[in-house]
C-alpha positions, 0 to 999 in steps of 0.5 A: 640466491645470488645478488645482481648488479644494478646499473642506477643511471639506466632504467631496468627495462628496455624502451619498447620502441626503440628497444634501448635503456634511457637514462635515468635522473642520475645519469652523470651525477655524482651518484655511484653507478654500480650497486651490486644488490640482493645478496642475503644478509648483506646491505647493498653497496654503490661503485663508480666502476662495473669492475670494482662492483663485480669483484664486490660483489663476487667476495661477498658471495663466496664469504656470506656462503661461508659465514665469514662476510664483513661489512666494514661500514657496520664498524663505523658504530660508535663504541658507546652507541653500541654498548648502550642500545645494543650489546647492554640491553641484552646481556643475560647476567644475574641481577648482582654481576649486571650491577657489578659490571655496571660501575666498571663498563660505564665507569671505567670503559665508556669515558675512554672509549664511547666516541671511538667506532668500533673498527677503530678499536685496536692494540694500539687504543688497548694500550691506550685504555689501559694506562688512562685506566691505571691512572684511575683504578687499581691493577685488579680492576683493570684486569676485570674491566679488561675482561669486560672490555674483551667481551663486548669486541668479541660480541661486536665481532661476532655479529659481524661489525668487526673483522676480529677482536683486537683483544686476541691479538697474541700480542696483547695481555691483560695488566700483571695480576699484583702479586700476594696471598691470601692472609689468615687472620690470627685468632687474638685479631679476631676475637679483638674484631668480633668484641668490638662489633655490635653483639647480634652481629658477633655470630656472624664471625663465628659463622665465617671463621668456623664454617667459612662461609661468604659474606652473603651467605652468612647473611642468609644462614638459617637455624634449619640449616644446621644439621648435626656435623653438618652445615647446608648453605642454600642461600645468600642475601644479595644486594641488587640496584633494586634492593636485598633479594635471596639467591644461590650460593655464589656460582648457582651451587648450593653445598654441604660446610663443616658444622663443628659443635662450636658452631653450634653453640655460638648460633644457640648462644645468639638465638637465645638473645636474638630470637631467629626472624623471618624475612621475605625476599624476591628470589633471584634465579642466575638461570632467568636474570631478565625476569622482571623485579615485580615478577621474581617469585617471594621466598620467606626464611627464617634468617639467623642473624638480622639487623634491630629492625627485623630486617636481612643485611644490607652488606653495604652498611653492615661494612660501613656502619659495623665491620670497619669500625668495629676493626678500628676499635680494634686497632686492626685498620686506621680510622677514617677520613671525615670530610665535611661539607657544608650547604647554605641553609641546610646541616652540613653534609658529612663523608666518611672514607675507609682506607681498608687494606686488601685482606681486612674485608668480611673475606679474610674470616674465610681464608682464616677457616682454610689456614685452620683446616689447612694446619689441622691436615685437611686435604685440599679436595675437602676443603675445595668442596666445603668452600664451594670450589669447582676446581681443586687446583685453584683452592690449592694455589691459593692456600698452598702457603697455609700448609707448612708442614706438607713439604716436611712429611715428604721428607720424614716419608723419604727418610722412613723410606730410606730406612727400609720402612713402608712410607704408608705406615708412616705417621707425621 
């Protein structure tokens, strides 16, 4: 259906006696004459002139035809507006990347950017985040907080309130990832850490040393999924802005680990002290994020390793109130920094912060397993699926520094070669 013309200082209709359009009440004002109407999906739009109205109105034909119009009055949004009654409220994301998100979003993106409209978002204002971001945050959360930021321009692009997303600009690129590696822990560091944790918790070092098991996941683990060699990591417990819930390995994908005998016996050893307690939680489905809490279906496991309450783990406070200290007492990390503040008529309130360097954290147990597997002559295609790894190459440039002897056996493979010996019959 084509749109039309709307001359606003004539009536539609002809007088019938004198057969001439009569004026209307805005015939002279300062009321734009022209408003070129009726085209589908497209808001009607006002011009002081019929020419200008009829080249309006002829482009955004032709590009609503082709699925490329843009009106540039719905960039006038204000970034903030659009974020929080548009583009936030229906994000369909799992519960813990939702909360995740939350704190780099209204954080790390809104403070700078919520007054801006949104067609006045370009490389330049980029730019500008960028180092008012790298002022506050570390380069790794910039980098995520970018990707965030690209996002919600790319959604506001597709629903036509920007002509393009000014983060495709081939001009533009996210901060430089900072440079290191994955550190392997040494075994006299981690037994140092395991002594020193609070013992219903030392299993959990065992479990991500010798099975290489996520942080959530080792929380989640039950006596029934240890099956001979075998270890089945269906789970994890998670932390919600709603409290603890179970759900999926980390992306959707449950998997078969290594369960060498030793792990076995540390799971024994620790259930003879602390017997196995069932814990009920709301599952959470990444396939249904928008599923209501009270409506999240209850699952019942019988979880290896529980607080002395009975209760699953709070990540948060397993790392404040057990990990940290316990890599303290260790002499692993430096002690915290303790600031007291004190509160007329009430007990001074005391905040204690970590300074724990990358690579301290619950993670490092599982670079730890790869380096071991790694040095035992593992194939990076094994240790991709044990970890959970969709892509073998990311697995291999991330550890790639835990196989020093690789590099060797090409060459005695060469100088057995060279010898005139088959490289297949040789063994390093």
């Amino acid at each position: 259906m084509a749109g039309w013309i709307n001359d606003r200082w004539l009536n539609k209709r002809p007088n019938p006696q004198t057969g001439k359009r009569e004026r209307t009440k805005l015939y002279g004002s300062k009321t734009k004459r022209y408003r070129v109407e009726g085209i589908p999906g497209v808001r009607a739009r006002s011009f002081d002139k019929l020419e200008d109205a009829k080249k309006w109105k002829a482009k955004a034909e032709h590009e609503r035809t082709t699925g490329t119009f843009y009106d540039p009055r719905a960039g006038e949004m204000l970034f903030g507006v659009y974020v929080r009654e548009r583009w936030w409220p229906t994000l369909r994301q799992p519960p813990t990347t939702k909360d995740a998100m939350r704190t780099r979003i209204f954080g790390h993106i809104l403070p700078f950017a919520e007054r801006m409209p949104l067609n006045s978002i370009g490389p330049d204002e980029i730019k500008a985040w960028v180092v008012w971001a790298e002022r506050r945050v570390d380069t790794g959360t910039v980098r995520t907080t970018w990707r965030h930021f690209s996002s919600i321009m790319q959604a506001a692009y597709k629903a036509k309130r920007i002509p393009a997303n000014p983060f495709r600009d081939e001009d533009l690129k996210a901060p430089t990832a900072p440079s290191g590696k994955a550190k392997a822990w040494p075994y006299e560091q981690v037994q140092a850490v395991r002594a020193e944790l609070g013992r219903r918790y030392r299993v959990l070092v065992d479990e991500g040393t010798l099975a290489g098991v996520r942080q959530g996941e080792a929380f989640g683990l039950s006596p029934g999924d240890l099956d001979g060699e075998d270890l089945h990591i269906e789970r994890q417990v998670v932390k919600t802005s709603r409290g603890l819930a179970f759900a999926p390995p980390k992306g959707n994908k449950t998997r078969t680990g290594p369960c060498p005998p030793e792990l076995t016996k540390a799971v024994e050893e620790h259930s003879a002290e602390f017997p196995p307690v069932e814990v009920t939680l709301p599952w959470v489905d990444p396939d249904r994020p928008s599923v209501a809490w009270e409506d999240r279906p209850l699952v019942t496991v019988l979880l290896i390793c529980t607080t002395s309450r009975g209760n699953a783990i709070n990540r948060s406070t397993f790392d404040e109130k057990q990990w940290k200290p316990a890599q303290h007492r260790a002499g692993v990390i430096d002690g915290p920094q303790v600031e007291v503040i004190e509160r007329p008529g009430k007990r001074p309130l005391k905040r204690v912060r970590w300074e724990v360097p990358k690579g301290y954290g619950f993670h490092g147990l599982r670079h730890t397993f790869a380096s071991i597997v790694l040095a035992g002559g593992e194939t990076i295609t094994k240790l991709a699926a044990w970890l959970g790894h969709s892509d073998p190459a990311f697995t291999l440039r991330t550890y790639v520094h835990f196989m020093p002897k690789a590099g060797r056996r090409g060459f005695a493979a060469l100088a057995a070669w060279a010898r005139g010996n088959d490289p297949e019959d040789f063994e390093s």
